[in-house]
VOZAKE-739914 format. One record per atom (N, C-alpha, C): x, y, z. Coordinates in pm, whole numbers, plus 50000, padded with zeros to 5 digits. Each point is the difference from the previous one (the first is absolute). Layout:
BEGIN
XYZ...
This chain:
BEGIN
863428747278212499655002050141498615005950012499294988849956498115003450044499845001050150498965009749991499195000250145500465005750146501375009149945500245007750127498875007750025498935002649927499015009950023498764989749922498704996750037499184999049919499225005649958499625002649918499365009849890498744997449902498655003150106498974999049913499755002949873500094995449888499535004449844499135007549977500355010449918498705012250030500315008349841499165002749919499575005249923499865015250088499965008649886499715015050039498845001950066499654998450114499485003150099500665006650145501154990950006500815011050142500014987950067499284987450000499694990550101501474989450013500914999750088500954988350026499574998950167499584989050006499274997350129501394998550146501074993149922501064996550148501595008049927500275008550016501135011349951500805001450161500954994849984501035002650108500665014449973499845008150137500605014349962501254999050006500535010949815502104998749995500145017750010501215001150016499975010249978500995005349861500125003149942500375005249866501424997150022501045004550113501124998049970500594985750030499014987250043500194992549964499794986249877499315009949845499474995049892501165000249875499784994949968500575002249854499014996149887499755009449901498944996649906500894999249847499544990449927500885000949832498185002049924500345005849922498514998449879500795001949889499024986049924500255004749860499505011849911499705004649877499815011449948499404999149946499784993049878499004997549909498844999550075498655003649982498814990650039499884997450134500975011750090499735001050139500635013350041501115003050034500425014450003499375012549928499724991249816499795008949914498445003149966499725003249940498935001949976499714990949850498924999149943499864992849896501205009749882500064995549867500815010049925498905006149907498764994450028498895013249942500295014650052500184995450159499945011150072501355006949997501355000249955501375002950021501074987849926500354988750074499655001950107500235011650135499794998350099500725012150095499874991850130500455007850085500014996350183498155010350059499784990450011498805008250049500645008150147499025013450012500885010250091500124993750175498514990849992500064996150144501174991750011500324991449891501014988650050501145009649991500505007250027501175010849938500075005350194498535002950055500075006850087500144992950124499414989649978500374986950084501154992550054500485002649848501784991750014500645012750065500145009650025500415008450038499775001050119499185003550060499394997250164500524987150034499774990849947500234983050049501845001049976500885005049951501455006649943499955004150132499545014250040500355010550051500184993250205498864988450016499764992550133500774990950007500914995349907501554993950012499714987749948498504994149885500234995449884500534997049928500494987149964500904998649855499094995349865499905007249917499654999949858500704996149915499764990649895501184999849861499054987749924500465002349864499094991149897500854990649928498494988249962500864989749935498944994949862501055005549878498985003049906500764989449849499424998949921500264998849877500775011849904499875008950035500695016049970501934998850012500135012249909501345002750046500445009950104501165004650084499865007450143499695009849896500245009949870499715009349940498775003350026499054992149960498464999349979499795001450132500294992250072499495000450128500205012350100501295007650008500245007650050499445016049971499284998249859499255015250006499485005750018498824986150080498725004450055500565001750137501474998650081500125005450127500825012950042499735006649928500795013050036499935002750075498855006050123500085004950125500164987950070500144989449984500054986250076501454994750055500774997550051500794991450038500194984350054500314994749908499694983749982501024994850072499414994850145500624998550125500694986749995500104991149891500434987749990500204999849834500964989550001500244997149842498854995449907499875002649867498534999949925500234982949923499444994450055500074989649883499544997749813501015003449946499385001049845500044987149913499565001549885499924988749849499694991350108498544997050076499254988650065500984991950059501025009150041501114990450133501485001849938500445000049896500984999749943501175010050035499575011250006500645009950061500045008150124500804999150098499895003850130500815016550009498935010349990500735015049992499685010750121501265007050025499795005750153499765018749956498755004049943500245012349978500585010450133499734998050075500915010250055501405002049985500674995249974501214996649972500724996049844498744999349941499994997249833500714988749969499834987250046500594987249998499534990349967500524995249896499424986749928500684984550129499564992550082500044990950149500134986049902499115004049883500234980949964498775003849818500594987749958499645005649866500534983349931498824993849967499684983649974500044999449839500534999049909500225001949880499344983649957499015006649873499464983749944501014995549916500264985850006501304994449915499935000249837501175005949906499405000149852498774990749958500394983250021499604992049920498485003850018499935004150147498114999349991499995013349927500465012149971499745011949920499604994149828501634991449975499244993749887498574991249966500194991150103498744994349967498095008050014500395009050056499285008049973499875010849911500975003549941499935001949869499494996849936500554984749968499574987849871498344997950009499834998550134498324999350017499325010449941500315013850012498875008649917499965004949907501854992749926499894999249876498964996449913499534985850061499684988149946498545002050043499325007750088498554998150027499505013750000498985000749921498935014249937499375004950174499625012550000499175003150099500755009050134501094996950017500755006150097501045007049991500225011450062501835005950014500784998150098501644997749967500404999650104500745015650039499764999150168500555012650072501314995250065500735011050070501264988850117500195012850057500284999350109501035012450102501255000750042500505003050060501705007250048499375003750134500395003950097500155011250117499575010049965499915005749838500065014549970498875005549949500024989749892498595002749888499024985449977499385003849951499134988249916500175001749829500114989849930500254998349882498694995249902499695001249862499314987549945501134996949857499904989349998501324996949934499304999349836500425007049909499544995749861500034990649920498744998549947499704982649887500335008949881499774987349893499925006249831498725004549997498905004150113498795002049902500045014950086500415012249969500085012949992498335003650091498764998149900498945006350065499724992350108499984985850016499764993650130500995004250098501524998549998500065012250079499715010550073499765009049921498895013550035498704996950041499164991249990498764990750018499685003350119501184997350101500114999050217499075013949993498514990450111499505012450060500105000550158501464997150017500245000450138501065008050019500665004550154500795009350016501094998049871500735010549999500185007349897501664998250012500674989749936501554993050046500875006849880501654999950038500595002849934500254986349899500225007149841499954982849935501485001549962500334987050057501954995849908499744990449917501634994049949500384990249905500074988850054499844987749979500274989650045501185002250035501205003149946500994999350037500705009750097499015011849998500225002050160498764992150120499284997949979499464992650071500664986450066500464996949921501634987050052500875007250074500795006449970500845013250095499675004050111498865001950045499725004950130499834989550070500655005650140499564989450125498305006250040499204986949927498805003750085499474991450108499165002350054499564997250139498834991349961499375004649842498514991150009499655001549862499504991649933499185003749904498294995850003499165008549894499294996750045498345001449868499524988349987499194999549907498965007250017499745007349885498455004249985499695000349937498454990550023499084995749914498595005949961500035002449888498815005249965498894999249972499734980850082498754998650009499694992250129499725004650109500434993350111499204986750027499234993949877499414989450035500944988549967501095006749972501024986649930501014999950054500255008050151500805000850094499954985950039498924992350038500844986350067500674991049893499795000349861500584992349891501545004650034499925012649988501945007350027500554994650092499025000950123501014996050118499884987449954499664991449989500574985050023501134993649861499525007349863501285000249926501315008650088500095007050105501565004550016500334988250102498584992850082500824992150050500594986949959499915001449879500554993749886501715001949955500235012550007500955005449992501514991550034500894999949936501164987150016500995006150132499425012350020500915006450140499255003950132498754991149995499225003050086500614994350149500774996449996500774999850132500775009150063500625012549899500335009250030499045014750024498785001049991499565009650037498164996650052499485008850063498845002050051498755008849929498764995749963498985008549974499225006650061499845011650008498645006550077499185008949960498894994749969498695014849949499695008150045500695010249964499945012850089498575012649934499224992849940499035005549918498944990649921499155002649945498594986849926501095001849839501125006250001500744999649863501614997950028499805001250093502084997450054499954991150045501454993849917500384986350086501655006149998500565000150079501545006250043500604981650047501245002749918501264989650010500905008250073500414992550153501045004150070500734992950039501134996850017501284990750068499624993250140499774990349967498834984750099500345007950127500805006850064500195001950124499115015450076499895005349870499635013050004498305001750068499845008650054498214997050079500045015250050498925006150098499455011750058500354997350128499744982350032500224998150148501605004850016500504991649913501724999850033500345010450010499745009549889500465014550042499585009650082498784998150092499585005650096500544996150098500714988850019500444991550138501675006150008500274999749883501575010549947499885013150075498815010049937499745009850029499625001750156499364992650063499935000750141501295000950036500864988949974501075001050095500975010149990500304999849875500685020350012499625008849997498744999850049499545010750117500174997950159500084988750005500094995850170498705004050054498744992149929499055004550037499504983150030500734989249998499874983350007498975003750140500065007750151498934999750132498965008449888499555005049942498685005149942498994986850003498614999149971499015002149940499635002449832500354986549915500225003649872498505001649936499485011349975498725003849947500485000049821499024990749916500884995049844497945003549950500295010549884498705003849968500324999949829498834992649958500064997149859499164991349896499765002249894498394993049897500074996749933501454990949919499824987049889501144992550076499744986249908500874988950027501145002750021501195010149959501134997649973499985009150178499085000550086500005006450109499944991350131499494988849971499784990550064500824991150077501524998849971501084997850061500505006350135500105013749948499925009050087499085003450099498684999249967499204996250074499924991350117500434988149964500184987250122501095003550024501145007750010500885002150090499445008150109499135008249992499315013350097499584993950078500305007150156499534995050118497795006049930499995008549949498825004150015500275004049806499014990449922499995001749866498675010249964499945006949914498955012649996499905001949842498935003049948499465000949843499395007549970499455013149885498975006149978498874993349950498515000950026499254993249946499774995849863501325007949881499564997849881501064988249991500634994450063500764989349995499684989249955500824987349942499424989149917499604989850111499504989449945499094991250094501164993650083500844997149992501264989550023500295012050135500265012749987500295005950097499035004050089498615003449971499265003550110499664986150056500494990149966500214984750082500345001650083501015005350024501085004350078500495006550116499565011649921500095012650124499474996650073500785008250094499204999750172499425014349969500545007849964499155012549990499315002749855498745006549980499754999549860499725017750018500595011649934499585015150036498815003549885500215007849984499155008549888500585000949893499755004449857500464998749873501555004749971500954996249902501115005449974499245020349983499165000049930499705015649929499275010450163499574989250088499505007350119501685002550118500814994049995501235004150090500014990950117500824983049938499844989150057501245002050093500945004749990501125005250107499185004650133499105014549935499685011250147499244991650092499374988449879498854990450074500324989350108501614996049938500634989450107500255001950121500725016549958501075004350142498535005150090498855006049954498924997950073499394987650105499614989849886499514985850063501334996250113501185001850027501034997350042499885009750128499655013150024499565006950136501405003049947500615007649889501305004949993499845015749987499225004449976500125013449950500165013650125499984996350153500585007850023501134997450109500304984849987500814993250104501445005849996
């Protein structure tokens, strides 16, 4: 639902030339986390303080806030302590629909074994990458025979299992990482190779992640979930966010919004473009939006 509002494209300057005035308690905003909520992970990562002070004021004027991330609600929920997340959080990039106020797992999309195996077998069989997978709970990296490559990951910092618990768990996603991201498009098009590629969906949620999720699974779907058990369907869906695997979600938003460090595919896109994930692309939205004291 484009164009209830049109929305001049504007880089950090302040400039959106035609902004229809809302008032806060009729918005609903989702942001993802990575690379927009957060700050780079040079820097933390962390919540920069303005976007902290923002969501709160824009909260406090009868605002609805809640995120839709690649994260688990764990991860996600620590950076909101003084916060109350006025709608269900969408987690594992759609897969899981969780209501922290109430501490409720709403819906929870499990990837089917065969694609767990075949992704297995794939990084058995090809040098350069590890595989990761999630649950609702944690994130995993699952162990090869080669011990120091293993240990090798200079990325967040996962719990490592056995293959054979890695089969055991209902997970939500697995997810490759590669350690040379110029050979990311060779990967993706060998998985769409894959003999179960009818059963699940890819999305690059990073210049080194490619995440396998159950074909049905998306950011849109679970934001459109998450709207409705909130009973927030008369809102104003404000959807803010800066790689591909955001972009779904994106074209569901009456009004789609990006930080300027966002990839090319998304500042395509946006109707709004704010200021950097590390400058406080939240405080910047609910700003450009005439939300902050409505």
């Amino acid at each position: 639902m484009k164009s209830l509002y049109f929305l001049q494209k504007s880089y950090y300057n302040g400039i959106i030339r035609r902004v229809k005035t809302m008032k806060a308690d009729e918005v609903i905003i989702f942001s993802d986390m990575d690379g927009t909520l957060l700050t780079d992970w040079s820097m933390g990562p962390r919540v920069p303080q303005n976007n902290l002070d923002a969501i709160k004021k824009f909260v406090a004027a009868g605002g609805m806030f809640s995120i839709a991330s690649g994260r688990q609600f764990g991860e996600t929920l620590r950076y909101f302590e003084s916060i109350e997340l006025s709608a269900p959080t969408v987690q594992g990039n759609g897969a899981v629909i969780y209501d922290s106020v109430r501490g409720l797992v709403h819906n929870k999309i499990i990837l089917p074994e065969p694609v767990k195996l075949e992704c297995l077998d794939y990084r058995n069989r090809t040098k350069g990458l590890w595989l990761a997978a999630a649950d609702e709970f944690n994130i995993y990296q699952i162990e090869s025979d080669d011990r120091a490559w293993d240990a090798s990951i200079n990325d967040l910092r996962r719990k490592l299992i056995s293959v054979e618990e890695y089969m055991a768990l209902d997970l939500v996603k697995t997810c490759f990482v590669i350690a040379d991201e110029t050979k990311l498009s060779s990967i993706a098009a060998d998985i769409q190779k894959f003999e179960t590629v009818d059963m699940f969906r890819v999305t690059q949620s990073s210049p080194v992640f490619l995440e396998i999720l159950e074909k049905s699974v998306g950011k849109a779907s679970g934001v459109a979930q998450a709207v409705k058990l909130a009973g927030a369907e008369g809102r104003t869906l404000v959807c803010i966010g800066d790689y591909d695997n955001d972009i779904d979600m994106l074209s569901l938003a009456d009004i789609a919004a990006c930080p300027s460090n966002s990839s090319p595919r998304v500042l395509e896109m946006a109707d709004i473009v704010t200021c950097s994930n590390n400058e406080g692309a939240i405080a910047d939205l609910i700003r450009l939006l005439n939300l902050e004291e409505s």
